[in-house]
FIFIMI-755341 format. One record per residue (C-alpha): residue number from 0; x, z, y. Coordinates in Angstrom, 3 decimals, always signed. Layout:
% residues N
+-----+----------+----------+----------+
|   n |     east |       up |    north |
+-----+----------+----------+----------+
| NUM |        X |        Z |        Y |
...
+-----+----------+----------+----------+
% end
This chain:
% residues 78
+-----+----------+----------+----------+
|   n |     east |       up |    north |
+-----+----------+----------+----------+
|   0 |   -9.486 |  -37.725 |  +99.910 |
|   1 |   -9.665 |  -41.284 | +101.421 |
|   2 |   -8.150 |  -44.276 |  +98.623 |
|   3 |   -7.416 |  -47.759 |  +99.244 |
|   4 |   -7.699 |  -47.381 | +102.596 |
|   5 |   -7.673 |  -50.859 | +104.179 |
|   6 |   -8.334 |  -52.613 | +108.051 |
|   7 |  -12.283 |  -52.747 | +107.179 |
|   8 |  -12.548 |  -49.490 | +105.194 |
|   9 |  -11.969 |  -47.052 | +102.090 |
|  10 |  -12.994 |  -45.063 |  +99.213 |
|  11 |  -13.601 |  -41.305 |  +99.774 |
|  12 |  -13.837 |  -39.129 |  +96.824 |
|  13 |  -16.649 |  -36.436 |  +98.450 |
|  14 |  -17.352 |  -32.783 |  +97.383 |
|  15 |  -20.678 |  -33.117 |  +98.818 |
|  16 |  -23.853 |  -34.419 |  +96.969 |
|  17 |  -26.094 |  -35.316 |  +99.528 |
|  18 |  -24.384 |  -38.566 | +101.065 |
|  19 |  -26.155 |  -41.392 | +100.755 |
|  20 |  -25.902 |  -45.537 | +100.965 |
|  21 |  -26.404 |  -46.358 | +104.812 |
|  22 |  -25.463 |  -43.105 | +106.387 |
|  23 |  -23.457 |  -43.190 | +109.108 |
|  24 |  -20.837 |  -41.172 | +109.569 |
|  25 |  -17.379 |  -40.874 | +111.887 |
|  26 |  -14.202 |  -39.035 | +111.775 |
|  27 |  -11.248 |  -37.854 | +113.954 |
|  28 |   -7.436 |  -39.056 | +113.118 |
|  29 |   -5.229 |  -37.449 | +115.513 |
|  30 |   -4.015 |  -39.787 | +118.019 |
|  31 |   -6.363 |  -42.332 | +117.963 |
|  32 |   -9.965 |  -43.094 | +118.931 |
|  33 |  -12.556 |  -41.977 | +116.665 |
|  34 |  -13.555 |  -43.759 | +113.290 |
|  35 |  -17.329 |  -44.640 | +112.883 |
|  36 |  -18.263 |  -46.168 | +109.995 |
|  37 |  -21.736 |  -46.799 | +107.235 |
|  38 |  -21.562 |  -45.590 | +103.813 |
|  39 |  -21.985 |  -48.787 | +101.624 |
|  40 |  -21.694 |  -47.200 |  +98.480 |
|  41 |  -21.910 |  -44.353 |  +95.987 |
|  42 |  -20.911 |  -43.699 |  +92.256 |
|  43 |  -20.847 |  -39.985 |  +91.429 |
|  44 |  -18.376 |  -38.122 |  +93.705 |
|  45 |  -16.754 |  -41.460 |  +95.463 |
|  46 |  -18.134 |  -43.725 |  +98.559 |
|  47 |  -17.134 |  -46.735 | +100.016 |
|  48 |  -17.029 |  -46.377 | +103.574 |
|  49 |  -17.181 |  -49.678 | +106.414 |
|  50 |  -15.343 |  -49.223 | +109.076 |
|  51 |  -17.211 |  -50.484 | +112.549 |
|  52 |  -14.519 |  -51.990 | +113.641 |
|  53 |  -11.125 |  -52.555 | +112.180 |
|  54 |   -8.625 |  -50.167 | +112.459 |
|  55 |   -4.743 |  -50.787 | +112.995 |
|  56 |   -1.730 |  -50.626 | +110.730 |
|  57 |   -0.572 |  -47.349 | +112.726 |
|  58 |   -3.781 |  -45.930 | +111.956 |
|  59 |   -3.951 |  -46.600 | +108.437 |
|  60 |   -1.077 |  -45.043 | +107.496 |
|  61 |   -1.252 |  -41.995 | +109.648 |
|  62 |   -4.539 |  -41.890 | +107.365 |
|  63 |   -3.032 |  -41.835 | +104.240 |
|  64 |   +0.029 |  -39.337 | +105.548 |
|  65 |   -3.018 |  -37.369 | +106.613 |
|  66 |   -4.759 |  -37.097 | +103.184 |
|  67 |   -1.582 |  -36.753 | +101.486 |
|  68 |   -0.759 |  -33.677 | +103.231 |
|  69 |   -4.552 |  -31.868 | +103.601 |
|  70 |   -6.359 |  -33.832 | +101.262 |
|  71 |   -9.051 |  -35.161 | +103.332 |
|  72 |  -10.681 |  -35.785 | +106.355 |
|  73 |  -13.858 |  -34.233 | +107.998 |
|  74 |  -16.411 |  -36.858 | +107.678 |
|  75 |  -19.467 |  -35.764 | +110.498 |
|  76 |  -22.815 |  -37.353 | +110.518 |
|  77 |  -22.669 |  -40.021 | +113.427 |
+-----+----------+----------+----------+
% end
């Protein structure tokens, strides 16, 4: 589930226990060009995320509709 999703980036709260500070990582949002970004940070099952570049109004909400209605996105190793 992506939180305080902003221009620059979020917080993810992860099931996965092998992500690490630096990784890179992208992810599709319907509509829109894909979303690369570097993991900055990690505290137990949440990451904050950088976004390469920043990413429009339009696109951060259809983010947050998104994880409201399947609780997540598919983050792939970039």
């Amino acid at each position: 589930m992506a939180r305080h999703i902003s221009s620059e980036g979020c917080q993810f709260e992860v099931v996965r226990d092998d992500i690490a500070e630096g990784q890179r990582f992208s992810f599709a949002l319907d509509g829109y060009p894909p979303i690369r970004g570097t993991v900055r940070w990690v505290v137990s099952d949440r990451v904050g995320f950088a976004f390469d570049r920043p990413i429009s109004r339009d696109a951060q909400s259809a983010m947050r509709k998104r994880c409201a209605i399947v609780e997540g996105v598919e983050l792939y190793l970039s």
